[in-house]
C-alpha positions as CSV (number, residue, x, y, z in Angstrom):
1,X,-2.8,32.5,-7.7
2,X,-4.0,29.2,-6.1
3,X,-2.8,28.5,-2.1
4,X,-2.5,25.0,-0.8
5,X,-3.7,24.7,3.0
6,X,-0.7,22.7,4.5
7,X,-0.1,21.6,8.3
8,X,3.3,22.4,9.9
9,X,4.6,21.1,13.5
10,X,7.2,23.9,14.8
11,X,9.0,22.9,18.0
12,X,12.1,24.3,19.2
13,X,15.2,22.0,19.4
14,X,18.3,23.3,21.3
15,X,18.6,26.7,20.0
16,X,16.8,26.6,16.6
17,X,13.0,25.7,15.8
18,X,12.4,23.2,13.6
19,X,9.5,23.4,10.9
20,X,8.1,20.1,8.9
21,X,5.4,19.9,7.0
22,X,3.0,17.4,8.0
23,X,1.8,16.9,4.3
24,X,4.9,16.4,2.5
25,X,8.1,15.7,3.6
26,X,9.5,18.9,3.7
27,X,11.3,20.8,6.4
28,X,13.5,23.2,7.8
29,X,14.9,25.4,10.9
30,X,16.2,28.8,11.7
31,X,17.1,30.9,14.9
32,X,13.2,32.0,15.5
33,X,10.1,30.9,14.6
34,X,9.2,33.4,12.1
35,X,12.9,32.2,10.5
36,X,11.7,28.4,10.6
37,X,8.4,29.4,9.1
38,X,10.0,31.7,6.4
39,X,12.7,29.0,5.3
40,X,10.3,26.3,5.2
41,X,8.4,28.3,2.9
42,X,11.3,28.5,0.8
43,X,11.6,25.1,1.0
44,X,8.2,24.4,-0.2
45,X,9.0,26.5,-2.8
46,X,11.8,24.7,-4.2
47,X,9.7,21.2,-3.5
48,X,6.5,22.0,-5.5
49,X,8.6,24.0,-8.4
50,X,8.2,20.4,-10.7
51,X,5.5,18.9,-8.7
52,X,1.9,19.4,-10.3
53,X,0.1,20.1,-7.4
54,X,-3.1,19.3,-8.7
55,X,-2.4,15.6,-9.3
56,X,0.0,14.7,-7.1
57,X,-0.1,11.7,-5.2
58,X,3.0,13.4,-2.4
59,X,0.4,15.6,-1.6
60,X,-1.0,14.0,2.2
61,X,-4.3,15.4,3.3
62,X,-4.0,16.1,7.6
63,X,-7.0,16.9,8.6
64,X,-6.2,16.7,12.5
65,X,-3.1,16.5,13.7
66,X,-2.2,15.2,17.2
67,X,1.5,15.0,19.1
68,X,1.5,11.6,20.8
69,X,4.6,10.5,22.9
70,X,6.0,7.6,21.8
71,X,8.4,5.1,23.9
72,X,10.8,3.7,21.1
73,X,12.8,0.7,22.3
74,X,16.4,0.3,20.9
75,X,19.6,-1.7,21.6
């Protein structure tokens, strides 16, 4: 069995946390962390089911992350 080393942000919005995955865009929530972290796994799951992993181009290397605030303008 191979594993694929893949960076998630988890932050909690409202009453759920939210898990993405940083090198695909993949991601999903639940009512505790462990239930974000569970369900984006499933998600993942589902995602790389007819990707080859090996040779795929969705596959984004994050080598180190950083959470920058960001002032967006908008009308």
């Amino acid at each position: 069995m191979n594993f694929l080393k893949l960076k998630v942000a988890l932050w909690k919005e409202g009453e759920y946390y939210v898990s993405q995955c940083l090198n695909v865009n993949v991601a999903s929530f639940g009512k505790t962390k462990k239930e974000a972290l569970a369900n984006l796994d499933e998600a993942l799951e589902l995602y790389f089911e007819d990707v080859n992993v090996v040779n795929s181009p969705n596959l984004g290397e994050v080598k180190s992350p950083e959470l920058v605030n960001l002032n967006f303008r908008y009308a």
